[in-house]
C-alpha positions in Angstrom: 1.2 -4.6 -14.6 3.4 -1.3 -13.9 4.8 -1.0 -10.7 2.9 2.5 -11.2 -0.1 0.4 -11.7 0.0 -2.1 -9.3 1.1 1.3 -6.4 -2.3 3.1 -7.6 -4.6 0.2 -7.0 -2.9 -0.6 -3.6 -3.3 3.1 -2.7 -7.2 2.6 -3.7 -7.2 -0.4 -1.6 -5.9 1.3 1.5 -8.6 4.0 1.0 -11.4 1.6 0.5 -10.3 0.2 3.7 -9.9 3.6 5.7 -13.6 4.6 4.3 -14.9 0.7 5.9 -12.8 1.4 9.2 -14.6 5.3 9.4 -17.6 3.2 8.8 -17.2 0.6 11.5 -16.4 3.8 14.1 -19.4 5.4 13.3 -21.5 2.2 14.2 -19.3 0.9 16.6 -18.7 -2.0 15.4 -15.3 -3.4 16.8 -15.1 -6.8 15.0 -15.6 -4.9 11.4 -12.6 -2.6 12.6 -10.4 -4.8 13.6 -10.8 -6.9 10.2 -10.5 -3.9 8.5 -6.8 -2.5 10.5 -5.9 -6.4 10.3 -6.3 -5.9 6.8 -4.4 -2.5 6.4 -1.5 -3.8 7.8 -1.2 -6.7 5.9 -1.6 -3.8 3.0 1.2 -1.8 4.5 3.5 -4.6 3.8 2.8 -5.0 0.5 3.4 -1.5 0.0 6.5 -1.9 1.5 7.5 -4.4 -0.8 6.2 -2.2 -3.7 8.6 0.7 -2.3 11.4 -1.1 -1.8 11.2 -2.8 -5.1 10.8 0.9 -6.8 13.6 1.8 -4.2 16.2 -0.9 -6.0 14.6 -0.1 -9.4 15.4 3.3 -8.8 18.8 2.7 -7.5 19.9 0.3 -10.5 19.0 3.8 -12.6 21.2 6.2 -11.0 24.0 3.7 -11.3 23.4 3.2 -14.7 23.3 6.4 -15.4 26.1 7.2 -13.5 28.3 4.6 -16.1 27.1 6.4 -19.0 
């Protein structure tokens, strides 16, 4: 899978998880929230990694390019 790829379906995670957290706020329902931010963050890091691996990727380019 793409890095594209694999970015888009994380971002459709995170906003599956943000529509379950607005769900849990509207009934109150702490224990669904807090599994639901517990599992954004551990989200957030893997879209940290996916940045900073499109980061390097990105890097490696310019100084490619920059030998050419």
């Amino acid at each position: 899978m793409s890095l594209e790829q694999q970015l888009l379906d994380t971002c459709h995670r995170w906003r599956e998880l943000t529509e379950l957290e607005r769900t849990a706020l509207q009934s109150l329902d702490w224990q669904q929230l807090a599994e639901k931010q517990a599992l954004k963050q551990a989200l957030q890091r893997e879209i940290d990694g996916l940045l900073n691996g499109a980061s390097e990727d990105v890097r490696r380019q310019l100084v490619a390019d920059r030998k050419s």
